[in-house]
C-alpha positions as CSV (number, residue, x, y, z in Angstrom):
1,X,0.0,0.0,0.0
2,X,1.6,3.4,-1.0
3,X,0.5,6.6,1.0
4,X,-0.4,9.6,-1.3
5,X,2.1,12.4,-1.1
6,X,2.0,15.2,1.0
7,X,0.7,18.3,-0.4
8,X,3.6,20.5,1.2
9,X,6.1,17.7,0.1
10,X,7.4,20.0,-3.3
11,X,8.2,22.8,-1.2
12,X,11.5,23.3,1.4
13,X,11.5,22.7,4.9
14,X,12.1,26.8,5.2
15,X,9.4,27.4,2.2
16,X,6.7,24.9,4.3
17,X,7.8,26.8,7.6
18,X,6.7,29.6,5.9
19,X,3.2,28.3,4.8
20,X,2.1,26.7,8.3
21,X,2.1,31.1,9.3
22,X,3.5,30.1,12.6
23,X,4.3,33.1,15.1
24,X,7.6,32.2,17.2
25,X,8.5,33.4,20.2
26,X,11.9,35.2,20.7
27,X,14.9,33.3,20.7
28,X,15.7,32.9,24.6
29,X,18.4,34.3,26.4
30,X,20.6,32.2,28.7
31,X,19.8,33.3,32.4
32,X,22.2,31.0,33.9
33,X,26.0,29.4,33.0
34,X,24.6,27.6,29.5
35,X,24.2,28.6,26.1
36,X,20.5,27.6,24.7
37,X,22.1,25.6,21.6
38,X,25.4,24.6,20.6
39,X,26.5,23.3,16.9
40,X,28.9,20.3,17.1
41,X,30.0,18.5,14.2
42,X,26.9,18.3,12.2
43,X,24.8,17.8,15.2
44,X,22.8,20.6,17.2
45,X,22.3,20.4,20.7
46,X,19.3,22.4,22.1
47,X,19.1,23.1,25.8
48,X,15.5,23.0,27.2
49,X,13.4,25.3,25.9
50,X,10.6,26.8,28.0
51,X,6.9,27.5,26.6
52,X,7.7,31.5,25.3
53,X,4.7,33.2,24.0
54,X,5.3,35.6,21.1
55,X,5.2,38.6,23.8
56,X,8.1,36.9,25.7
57,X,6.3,35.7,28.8
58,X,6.0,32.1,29.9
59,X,2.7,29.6,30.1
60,X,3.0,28.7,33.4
61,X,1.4,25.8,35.4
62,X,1.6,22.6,36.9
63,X,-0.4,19.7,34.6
64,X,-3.2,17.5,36.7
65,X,-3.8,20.6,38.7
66,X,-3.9,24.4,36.9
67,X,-3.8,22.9,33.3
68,X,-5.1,19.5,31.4
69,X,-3.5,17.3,29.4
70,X,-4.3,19.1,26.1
71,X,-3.0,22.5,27.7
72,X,-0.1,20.4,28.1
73,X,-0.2,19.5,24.5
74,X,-0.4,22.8,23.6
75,X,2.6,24.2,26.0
76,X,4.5,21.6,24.4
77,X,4.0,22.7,21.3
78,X,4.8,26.4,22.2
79,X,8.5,24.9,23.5
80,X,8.8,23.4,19.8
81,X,8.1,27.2,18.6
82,X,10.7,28.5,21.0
83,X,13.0,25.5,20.2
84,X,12.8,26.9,16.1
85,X,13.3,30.6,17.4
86,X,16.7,28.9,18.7
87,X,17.6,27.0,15.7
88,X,16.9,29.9,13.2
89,X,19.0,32.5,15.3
90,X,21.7,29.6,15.3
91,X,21.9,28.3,12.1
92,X,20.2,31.0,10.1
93,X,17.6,28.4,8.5
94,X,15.9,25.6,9.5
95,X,17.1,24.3,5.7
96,X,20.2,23.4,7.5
97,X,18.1,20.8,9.5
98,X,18.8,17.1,7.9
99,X,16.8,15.5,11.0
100,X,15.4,15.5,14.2
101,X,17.7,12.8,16.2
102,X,16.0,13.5,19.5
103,X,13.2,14.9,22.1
104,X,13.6,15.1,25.9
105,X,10.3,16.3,27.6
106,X,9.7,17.3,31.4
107,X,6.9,17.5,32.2
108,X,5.6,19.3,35.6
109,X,2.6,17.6,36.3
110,X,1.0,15.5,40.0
111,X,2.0,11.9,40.4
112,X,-1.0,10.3,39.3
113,X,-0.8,11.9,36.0
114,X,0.3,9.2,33.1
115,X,-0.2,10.9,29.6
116,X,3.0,12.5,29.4
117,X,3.4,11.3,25.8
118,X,0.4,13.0,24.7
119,X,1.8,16.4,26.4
120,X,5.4,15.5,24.4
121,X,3.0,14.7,21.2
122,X,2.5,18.9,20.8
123,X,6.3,19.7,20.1
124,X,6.9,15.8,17.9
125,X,3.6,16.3,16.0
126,X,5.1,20.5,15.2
127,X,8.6,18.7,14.2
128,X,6.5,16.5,11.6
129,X,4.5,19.3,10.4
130,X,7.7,21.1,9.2
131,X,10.4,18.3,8.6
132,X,7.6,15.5,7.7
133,X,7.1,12.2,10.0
134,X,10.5,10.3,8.7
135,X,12.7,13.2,9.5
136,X,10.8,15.4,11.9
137,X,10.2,12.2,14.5
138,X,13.0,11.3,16.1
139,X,13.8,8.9,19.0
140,X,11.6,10.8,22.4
141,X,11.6,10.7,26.0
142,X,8.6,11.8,28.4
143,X,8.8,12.4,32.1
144,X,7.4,13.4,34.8
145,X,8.7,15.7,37.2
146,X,7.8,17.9,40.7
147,X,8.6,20.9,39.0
148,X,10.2,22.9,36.4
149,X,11.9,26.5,36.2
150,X,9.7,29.6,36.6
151,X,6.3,27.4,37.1
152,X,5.9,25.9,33.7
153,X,4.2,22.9,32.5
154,X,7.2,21.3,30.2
155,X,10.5,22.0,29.7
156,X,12.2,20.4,25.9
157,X,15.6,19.7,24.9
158,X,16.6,18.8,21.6
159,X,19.1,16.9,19.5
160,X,19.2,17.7,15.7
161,X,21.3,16.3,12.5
162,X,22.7,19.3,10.1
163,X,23.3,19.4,6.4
């Protein structure tokens, strides 16, 4: 069984970018002894990214108790957005981005919460949107934790393959 092309498969990953009219955030600054991203060899390391609205502030809150698991979802997807801010003010373009490799998600939520995959699924299902399912879904970790800098729900750090 063959799957019918995408209809955004012709254009570029910087062209289809472009076409999903997705505001980012500004790229973050480092408020501690870390740099957000750092190139290596053909690889790009990404620090964790926090959820940063376009306006620069943070979605805060703890999952299970001040947001549900779609909010999650949808804070996860705003650290993918701040994760892109990062790459493009690193590398210029996300052209330059062969693969994701992979995803690390924190995610501040109570003990008996379990879909932390489905928060993670907002910055993956982004990464696929833009670099299509075989090269925007990389190898991903989900987990839980007590809590995360400044009161947000996830925290994302990335590892991506360069051209």
């Amino acid at each position: 069984m063959t799957t019918a092309p995408h209809p955004l498969d012709h254009l570029s990953v910087g062209q289809r970018f472009e076409s999903l009219c997705l505001t980012l955030p500004p790229a973050p600054k480092p408020i501690g002894a870390y740099t957000p991203s750092l190139v290596v060899g053909n690889f790009l390391y990404a620090s964790g990214h926090l959820p940063i609205l376009p306006d620069g502030t943070l979605v805060r809150g703890k999952i299970g108790v001040d947001l549900d698991a779609d909010a999650g979802k949808q804070a996860a997807r705003q650290v993918g957005l701040t994760l892109l801010a990062t790459l493009l003010a690193t590398v210029g373009t996300l052209d330059r981005v062969r693969r994701v490799i992979k995803v690390l998600g924190m995610v501040s939520c109570t003990p008996e919460f379990e879909q932390h995959p489905h928060v993670l699924n907002g910055c993956s299902e982004l990464f696929a949107e833009i670099w299509g399912r075989e090269l925007g879904v990389g190898v991903r970790s989900a987990v839980g934790v007590a809590s995360l800098p400044s009161g947000v729900p996830v925290e994302i750090e990335a590892l991506f393959e360069l051209a």
